[in-house]
Chimera marker file (.cmm) of the C-alpha trace (Angstrom):
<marker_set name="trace">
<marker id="1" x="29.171" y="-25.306" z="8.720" r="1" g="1" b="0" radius="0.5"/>
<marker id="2" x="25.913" y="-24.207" z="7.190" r="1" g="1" b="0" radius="0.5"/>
<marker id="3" x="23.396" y="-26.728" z="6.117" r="1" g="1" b="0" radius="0.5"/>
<marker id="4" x="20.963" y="-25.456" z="2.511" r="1" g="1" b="0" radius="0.5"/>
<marker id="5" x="17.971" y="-24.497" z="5.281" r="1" g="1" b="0" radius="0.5"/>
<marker id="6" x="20.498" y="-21.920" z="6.548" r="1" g="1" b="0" radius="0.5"/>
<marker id="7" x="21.647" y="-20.521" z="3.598" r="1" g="1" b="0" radius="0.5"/>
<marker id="8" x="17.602" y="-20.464" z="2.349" r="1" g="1" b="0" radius="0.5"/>
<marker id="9" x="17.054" y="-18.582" z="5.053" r="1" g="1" b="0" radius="0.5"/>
<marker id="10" x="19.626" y="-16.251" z="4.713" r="1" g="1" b="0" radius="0.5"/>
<marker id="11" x="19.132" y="-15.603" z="1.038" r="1" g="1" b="0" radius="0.5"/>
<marker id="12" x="15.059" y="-15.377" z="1.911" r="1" g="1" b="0" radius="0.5"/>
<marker id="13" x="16.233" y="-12.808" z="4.440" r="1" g="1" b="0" radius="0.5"/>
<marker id="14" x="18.326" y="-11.019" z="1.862" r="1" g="1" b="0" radius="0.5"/>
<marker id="15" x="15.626" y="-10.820" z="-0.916" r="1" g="1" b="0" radius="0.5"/>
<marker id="16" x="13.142" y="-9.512" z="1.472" r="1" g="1" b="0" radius="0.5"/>
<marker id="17" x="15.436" y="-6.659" z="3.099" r="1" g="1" b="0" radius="0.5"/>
<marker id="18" x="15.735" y="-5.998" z="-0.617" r="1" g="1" b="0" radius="0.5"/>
<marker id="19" x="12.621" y="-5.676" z="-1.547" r="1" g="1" b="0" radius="0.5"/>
<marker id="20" x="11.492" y="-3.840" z="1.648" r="1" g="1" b="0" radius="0.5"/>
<marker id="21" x="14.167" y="-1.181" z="0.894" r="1" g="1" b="0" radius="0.5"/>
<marker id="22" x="12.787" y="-0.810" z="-2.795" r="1" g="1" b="0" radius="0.5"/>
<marker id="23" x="9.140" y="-0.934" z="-2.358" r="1" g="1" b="0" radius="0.5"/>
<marker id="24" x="7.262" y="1.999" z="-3.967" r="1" g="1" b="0" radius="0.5"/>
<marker id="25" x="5.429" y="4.761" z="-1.763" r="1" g="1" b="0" radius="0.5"/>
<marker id="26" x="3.378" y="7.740" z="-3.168" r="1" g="1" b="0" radius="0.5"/>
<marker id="27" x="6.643" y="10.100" z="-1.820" r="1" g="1" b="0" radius="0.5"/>
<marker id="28" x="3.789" y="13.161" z="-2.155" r="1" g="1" b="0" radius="0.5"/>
<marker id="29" x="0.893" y="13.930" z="-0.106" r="1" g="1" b="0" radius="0.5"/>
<marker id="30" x="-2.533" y="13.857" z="-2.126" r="1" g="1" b="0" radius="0.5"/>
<marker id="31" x="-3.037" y="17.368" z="-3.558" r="1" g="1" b="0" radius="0.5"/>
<marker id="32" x="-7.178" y="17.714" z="-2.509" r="1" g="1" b="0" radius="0.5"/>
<marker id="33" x="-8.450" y="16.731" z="0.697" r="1" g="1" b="0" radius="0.5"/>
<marker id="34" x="-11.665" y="15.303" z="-1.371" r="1" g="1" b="0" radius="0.5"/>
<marker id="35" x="-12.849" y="11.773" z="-2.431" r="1" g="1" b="0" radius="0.5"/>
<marker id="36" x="-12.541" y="11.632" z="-6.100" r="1" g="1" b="0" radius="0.5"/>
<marker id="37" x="-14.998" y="9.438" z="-6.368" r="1" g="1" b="0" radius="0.5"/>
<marker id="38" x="-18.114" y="10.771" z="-4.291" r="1" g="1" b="0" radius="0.5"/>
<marker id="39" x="-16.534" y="14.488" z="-3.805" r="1" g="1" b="0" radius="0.5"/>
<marker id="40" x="-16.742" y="13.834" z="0.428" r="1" g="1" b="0" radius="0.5"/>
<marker id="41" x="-14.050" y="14.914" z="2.402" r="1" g="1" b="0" radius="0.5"/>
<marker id="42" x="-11.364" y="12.521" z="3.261" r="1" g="1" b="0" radius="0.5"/>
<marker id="43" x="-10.842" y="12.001" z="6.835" r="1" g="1" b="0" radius="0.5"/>
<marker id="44" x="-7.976" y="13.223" z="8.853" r="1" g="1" b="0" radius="0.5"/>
<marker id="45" x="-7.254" y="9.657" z="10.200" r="1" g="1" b="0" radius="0.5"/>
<marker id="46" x="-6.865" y="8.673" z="6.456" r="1" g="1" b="0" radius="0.5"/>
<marker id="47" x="-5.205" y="11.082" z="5.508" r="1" g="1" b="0" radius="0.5"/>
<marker id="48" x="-2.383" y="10.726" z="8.227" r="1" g="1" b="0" radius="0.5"/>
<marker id="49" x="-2.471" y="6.771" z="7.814" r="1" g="1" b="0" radius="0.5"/>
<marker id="50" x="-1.582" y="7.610" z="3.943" r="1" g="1" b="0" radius="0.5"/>
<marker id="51" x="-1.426" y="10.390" z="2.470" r="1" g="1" b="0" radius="0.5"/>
<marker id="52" x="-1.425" y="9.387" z="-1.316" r="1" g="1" b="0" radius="0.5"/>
<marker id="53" x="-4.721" y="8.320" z="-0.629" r="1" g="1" b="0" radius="0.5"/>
<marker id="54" x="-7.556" y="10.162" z="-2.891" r="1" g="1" b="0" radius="0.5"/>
<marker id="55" x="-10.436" y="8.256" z="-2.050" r="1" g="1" b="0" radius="0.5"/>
<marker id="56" x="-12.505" y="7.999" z="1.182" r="1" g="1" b="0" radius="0.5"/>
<marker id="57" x="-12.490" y="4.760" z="2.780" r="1" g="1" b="0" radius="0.5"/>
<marker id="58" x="-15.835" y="3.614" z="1.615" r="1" g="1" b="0" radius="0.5"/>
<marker id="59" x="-15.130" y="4.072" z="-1.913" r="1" g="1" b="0" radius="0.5"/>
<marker id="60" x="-11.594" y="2.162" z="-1.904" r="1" g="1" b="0" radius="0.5"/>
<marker id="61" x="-13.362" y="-0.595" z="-0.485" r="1" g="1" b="0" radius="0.5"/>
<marker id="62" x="-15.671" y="-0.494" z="-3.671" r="1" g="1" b="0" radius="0.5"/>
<marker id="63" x="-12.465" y="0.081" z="-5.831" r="1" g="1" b="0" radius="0.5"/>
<marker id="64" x="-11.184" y="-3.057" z="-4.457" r="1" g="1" b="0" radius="0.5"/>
<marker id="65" x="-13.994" y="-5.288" z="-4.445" r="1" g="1" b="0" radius="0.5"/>
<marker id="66" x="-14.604" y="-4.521" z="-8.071" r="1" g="1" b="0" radius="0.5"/>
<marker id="67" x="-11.183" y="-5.172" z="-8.861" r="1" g="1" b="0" radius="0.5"/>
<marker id="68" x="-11.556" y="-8.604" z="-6.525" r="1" g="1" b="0" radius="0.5"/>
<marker id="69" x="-14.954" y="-9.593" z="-9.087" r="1" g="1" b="0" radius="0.5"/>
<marker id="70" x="-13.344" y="-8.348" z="-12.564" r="1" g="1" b="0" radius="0.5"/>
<marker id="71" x="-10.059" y="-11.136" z="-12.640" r="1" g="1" b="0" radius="0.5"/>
<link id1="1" id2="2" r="1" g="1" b="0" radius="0.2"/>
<link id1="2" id2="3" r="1" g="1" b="0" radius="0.2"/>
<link id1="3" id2="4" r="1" g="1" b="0" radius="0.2"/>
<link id1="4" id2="5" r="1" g="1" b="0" radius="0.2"/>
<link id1="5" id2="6" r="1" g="1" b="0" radius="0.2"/>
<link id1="6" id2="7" r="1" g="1" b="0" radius="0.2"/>
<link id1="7" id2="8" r="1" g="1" b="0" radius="0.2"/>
<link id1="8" id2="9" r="1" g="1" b="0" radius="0.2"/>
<link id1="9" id2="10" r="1" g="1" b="0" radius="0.2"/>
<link id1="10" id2="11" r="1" g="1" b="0" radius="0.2"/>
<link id1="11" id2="12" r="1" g="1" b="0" radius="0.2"/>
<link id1="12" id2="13" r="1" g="1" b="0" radius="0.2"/>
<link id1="13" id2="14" r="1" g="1" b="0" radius="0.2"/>
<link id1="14" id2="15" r="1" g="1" b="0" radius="0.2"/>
<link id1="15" id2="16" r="1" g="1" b="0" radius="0.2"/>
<link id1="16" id2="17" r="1" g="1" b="0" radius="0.2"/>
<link id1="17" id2="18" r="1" g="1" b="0" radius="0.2"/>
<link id1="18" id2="19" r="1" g="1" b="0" radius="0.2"/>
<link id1="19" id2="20" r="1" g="1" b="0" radius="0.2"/>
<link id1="20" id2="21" r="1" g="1" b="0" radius="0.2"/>
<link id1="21" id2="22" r="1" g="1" b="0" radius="0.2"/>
<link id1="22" id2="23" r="1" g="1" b="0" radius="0.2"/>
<link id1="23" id2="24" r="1" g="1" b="0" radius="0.2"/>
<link id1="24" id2="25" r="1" g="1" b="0" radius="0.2"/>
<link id1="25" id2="26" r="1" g="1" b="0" radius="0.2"/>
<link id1="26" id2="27" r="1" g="1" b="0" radius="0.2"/>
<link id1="27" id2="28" r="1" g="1" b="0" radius="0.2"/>
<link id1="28" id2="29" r="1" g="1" b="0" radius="0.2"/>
<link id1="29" id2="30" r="1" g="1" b="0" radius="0.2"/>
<link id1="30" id2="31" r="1" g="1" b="0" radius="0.2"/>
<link id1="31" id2="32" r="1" g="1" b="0" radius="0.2"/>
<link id1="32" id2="33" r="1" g="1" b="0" radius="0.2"/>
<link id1="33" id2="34" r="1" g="1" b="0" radius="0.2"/>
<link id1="34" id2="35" r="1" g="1" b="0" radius="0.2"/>
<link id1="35" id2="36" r="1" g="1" b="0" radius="0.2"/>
<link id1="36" id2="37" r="1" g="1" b="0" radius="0.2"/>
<link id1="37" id2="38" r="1" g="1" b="0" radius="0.2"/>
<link id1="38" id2="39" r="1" g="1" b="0" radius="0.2"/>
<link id1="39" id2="40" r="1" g="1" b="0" radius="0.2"/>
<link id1="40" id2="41" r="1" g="1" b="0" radius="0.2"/>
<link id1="41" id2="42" r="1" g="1" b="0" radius="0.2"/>
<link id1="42" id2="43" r="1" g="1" b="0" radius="0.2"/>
<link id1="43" id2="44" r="1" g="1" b="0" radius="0.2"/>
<link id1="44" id2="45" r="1" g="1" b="0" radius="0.2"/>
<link id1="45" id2="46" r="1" g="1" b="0" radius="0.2"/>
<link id1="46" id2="47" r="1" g="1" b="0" radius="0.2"/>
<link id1="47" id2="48" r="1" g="1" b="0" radius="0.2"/>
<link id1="48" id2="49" r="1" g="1" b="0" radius="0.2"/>
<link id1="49" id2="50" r="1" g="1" b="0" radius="0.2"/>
<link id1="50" id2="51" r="1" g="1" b="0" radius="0.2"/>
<link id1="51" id2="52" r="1" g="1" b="0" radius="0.2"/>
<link id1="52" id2="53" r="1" g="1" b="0" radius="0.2"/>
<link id1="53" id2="54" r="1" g="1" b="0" radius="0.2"/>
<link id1="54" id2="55" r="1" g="1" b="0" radius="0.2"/>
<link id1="55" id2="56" r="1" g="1" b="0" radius="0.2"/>
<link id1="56" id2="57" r="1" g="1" b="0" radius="0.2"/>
<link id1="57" id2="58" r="1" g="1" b="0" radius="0.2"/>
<link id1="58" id2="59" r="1" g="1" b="0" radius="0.2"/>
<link id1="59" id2="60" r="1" g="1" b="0" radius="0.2"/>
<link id1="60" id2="61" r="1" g="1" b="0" radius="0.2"/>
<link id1="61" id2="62" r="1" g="1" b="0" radius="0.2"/>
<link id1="62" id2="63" r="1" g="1" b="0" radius="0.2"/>
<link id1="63" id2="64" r="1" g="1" b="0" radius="0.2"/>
<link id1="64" id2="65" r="1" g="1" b="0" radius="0.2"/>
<link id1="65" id2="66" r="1" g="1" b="0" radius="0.2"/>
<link id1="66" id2="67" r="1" g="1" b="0" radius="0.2"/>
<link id1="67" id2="68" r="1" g="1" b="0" radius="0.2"/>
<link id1="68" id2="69" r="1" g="1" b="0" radius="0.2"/>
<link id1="69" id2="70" r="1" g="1" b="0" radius="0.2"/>
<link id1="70" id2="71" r="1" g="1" b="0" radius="0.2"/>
</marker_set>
């Protein structure tokens, strides 16, 4: 017979399958191989790591720590 940590862990199992399976993904390559923000190109390694990206690495890591410093 199951004990309620067994069925948690089942249903935590569950909702995270769930979720996995319905996370959202650009499904579409970024259209210009160009950082929007500074106009340099994006790098190949980027670009294969994810392709929806349209920034460079250096400015998403601006992008984010502004975001981090603005909530």
């Amino acid at each position: 017979m199951a004990d309620n940590a067994d069925r948690a862990t089942d249903l935590l199992e569950q909702r995270m399958e769930t979720a996995l399976a319905h996370r959202r993904l650009p499904a579409a390559p970024a259209a210009n191989d160009e950082c929007e923000e500074c106009g340099d190109e994006i790098p190949a390694a980027r670009r294969r790591a994810a392709p929806w990206a349209t920034t460079c690495i250096e400015c998403q890591e601006i992008n984010e720590r502004k975001r981090r410093h603005v909530r």
